[in-house]
N, C-alpha and C positions, 0 to 999 in steps of 0.2 A: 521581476518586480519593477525594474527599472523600468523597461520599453514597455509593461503594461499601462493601461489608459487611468484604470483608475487605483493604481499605486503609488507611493512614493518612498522610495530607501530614506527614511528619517536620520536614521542611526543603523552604526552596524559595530557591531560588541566581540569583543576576541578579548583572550588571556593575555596575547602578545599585542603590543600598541603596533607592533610596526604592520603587524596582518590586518589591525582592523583600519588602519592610516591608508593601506595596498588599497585594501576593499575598498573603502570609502573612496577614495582618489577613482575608482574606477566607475563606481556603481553609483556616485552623489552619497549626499548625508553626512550627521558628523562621527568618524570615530571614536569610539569608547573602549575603553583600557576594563574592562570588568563586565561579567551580565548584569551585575546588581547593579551599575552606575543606570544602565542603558532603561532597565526598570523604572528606575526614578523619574525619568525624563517627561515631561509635561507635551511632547511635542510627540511620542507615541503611542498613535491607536491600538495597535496588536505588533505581537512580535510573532515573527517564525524560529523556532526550537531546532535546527539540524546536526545539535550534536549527535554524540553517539549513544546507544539506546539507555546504555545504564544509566545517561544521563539527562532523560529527557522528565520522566517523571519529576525530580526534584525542581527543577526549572520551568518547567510547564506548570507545576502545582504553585511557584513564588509570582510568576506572569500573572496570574488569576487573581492571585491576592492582591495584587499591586494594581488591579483594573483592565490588564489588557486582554483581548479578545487575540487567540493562540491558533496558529495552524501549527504542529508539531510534528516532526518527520515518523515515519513508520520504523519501528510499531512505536505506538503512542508511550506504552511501558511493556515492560517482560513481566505480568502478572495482569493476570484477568482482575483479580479485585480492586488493584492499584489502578487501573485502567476505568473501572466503574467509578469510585470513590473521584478521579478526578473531570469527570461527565456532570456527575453529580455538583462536582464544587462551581461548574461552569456554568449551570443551570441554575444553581439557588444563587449565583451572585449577576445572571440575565448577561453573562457573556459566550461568544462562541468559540467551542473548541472544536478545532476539524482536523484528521489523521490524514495527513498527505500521501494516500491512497491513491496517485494521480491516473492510472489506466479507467476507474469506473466512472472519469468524468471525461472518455472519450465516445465519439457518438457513434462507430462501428457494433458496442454492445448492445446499445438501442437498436441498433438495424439485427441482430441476431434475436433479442431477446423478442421482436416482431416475427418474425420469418417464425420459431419455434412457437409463436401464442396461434399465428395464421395456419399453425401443421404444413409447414413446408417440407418436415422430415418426422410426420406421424405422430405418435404419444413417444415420448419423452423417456429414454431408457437411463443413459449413461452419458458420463462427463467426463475425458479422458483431460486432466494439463497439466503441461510443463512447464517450470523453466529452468534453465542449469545454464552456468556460465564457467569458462575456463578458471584455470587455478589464478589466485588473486594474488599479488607482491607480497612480499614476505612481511613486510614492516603494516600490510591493512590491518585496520581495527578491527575486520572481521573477523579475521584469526584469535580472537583478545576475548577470553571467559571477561575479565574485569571489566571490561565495556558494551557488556550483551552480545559480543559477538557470537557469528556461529549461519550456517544454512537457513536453519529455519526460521529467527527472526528477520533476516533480511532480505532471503528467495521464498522460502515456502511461505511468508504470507501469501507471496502475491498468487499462488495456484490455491490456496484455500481462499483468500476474498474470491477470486473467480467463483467458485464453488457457490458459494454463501449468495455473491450477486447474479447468479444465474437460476440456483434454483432453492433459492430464499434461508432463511436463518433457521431453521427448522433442523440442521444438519444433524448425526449425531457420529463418532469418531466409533469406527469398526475397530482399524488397527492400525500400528503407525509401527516404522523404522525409524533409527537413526545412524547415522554411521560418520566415526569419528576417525582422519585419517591419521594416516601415518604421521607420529611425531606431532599431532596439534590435540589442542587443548578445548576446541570446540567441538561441534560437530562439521561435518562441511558434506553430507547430503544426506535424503530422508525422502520417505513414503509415506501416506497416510491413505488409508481408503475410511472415505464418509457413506452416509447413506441420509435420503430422506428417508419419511414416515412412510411415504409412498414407493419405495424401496426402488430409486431413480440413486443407482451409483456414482461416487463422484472419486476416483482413482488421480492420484496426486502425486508429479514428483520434483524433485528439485534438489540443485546440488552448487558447489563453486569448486568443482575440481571436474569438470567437464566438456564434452564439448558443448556449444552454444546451442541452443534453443527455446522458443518463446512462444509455445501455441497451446491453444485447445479444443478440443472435439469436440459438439454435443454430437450424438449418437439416437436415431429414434427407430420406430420401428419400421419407416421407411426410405429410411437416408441419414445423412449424416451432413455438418455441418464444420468445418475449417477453419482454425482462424489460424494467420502466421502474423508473429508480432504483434504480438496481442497485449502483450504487458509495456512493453518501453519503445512503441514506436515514433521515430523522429516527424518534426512536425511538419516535413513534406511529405510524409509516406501517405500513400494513395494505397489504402487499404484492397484486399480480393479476397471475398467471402465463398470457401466455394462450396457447393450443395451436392451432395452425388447421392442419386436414386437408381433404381432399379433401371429408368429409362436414357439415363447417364447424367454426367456433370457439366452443372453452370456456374459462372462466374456472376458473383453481385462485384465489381466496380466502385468503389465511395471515392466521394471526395475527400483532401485531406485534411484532419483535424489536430488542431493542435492540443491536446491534454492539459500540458501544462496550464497555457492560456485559460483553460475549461475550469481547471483546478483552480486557480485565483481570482476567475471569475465568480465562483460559486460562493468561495469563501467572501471576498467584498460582497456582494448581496446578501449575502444570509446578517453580513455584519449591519451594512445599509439597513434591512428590511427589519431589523432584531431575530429572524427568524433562526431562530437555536440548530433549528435540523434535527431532523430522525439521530438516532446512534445506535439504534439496537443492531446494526448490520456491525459495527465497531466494536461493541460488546459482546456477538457471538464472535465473531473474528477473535478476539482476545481468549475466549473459553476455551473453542477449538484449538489455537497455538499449544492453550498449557496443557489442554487435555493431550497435544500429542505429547508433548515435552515432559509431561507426568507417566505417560504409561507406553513410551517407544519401546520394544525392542535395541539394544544399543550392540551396535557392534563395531569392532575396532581395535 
């Protein structure tokens, strides 16, 4: 937000003065001792929300009321209807709220979701993705029921948005695992298999007690389609899309994109333009989470 063009760190808010005095000292703007000081403040457009999840609902729902236009870390809240209800409040008061979802505003999905509309790899079968990351510090907030922790608010979104943004909102949740490990109070990995109407599978997994991986499949009926680093790739990565058919495999090449940048770009325009934005991909995202998180299988 800092080195972006059209940003600027106004303020930046913490419970502790001397972190938000750090930040500020590093990043420009003036520190504040409190969220709700930082709220009042006449000199902020929108605020970004990167608490922890249990607490972004409450915070993102005072931003709104107070005028400001919200980009809010994922997931936006741990409840579909709490998740609508504050869409809606962003809507009836013409400000924007946007879930910092940042892999669907990088432009390798665009070049896959082309390749599959142009039948590079036939009619459209199946959607295989991952992502699972090593076991996290003892002291992460992930490990933390009281702060929404746990796998699937903070890995398995990102392999079900994948789902959702490949092969549209329509999804409906087959069946889901969870599995809670040893000694923790969350979950820390999990399965869900979706399905379209068109009965095009979208198999899911994710975990933080793993080893590392970040990709997804599309799968058709005459080839198959690659992607590595697909969810958090850094802003030199030079993407390699690879295609394998019957007559063998090619490499697509991209140039590299930055996400991030993409993500804060979108969100200033949309504020710019007043343009609210779609959210129904946001709202089915939220359905499916609790729909898994309502009827997993739980083991552990």
């Amino acid at each position: 937000m800092a080195a972006g063009p059209d940003t600027e760190v106004a303020a930046v808010a913490s419970r502790d003065a001397a972190k938000a005095a750090e930040t500020a000292a590093r990043f420009g703007g003036t520190a504040v001792h409190g969220y709700a000081e930082l709220l009042e403040r006449d000199d902020v457009d929108a605020v970004y929300v990167p608490l922890p999840p249990a607490l972004h609902a409450e915070w993102t729902e005072k931003a709104l009321l107070a005028g400001k236009h919200v980009l809010a870390e994922k997931p936006l809240t741990t409840d579909a209807v709490r998740t609508g209800e504050l869409f809606d409040l962003a809507r009836d008061r013409g400000l924007v709220l946007m879930e910092n979802v940042m892999f669907v505003h990088h432009s390798q999905h665009t070049v896959v979701a082309r390749l599959v509309r142009d039948g590079a790899i036939g009619e459209l079968r199946a959607l295989h993705a991952t992502f699972t990351v090593p076991r996290l510090p003892e002291d992460d907030i992930r490990h933390r029921r009281d702060l929404g922790g746990g796998a699937l608010w903070d890995i398995g979104i990102y392999p079900v948005r994948a789902a959702l943004h490949l092969l549209g909102d329509g999804l409906e949740l087959i069946g889901a695992q969870l599995t809670t490990g040893a000694g923790r109070e969350v979950d820390t990995a999990g399965a869900a298999l979706l399905a379209t109407p068109e009965g095009v599978a979208a198999q899911l997994t994710f975990g933080m007690d793993h080893s590392y991986r970040n990709t997804y499949e599309l799968a058709g009926s005459e080839g198959r389609i690659t992607v590595d680093r697909a969810f958090t790739p850094p802003a030199d990565h030079r993407p390699v899309l690879r295609i394998e058919r019957a007559a063998g495999t090619e490499e697509h090449r991209l140039e590299p994109d930055d996400q991030v940048a993409g993500t804060l770009a979108a969100f200033v325009s949309a504020v710019r333009t007043g343009s609210l934005g779609p959210d129904r991909e946001c709202r089915a995202q939220a359905a499916l989470l609790g729909a898994i998180r309502a009827s997993a299988v739980v083991a552990g």
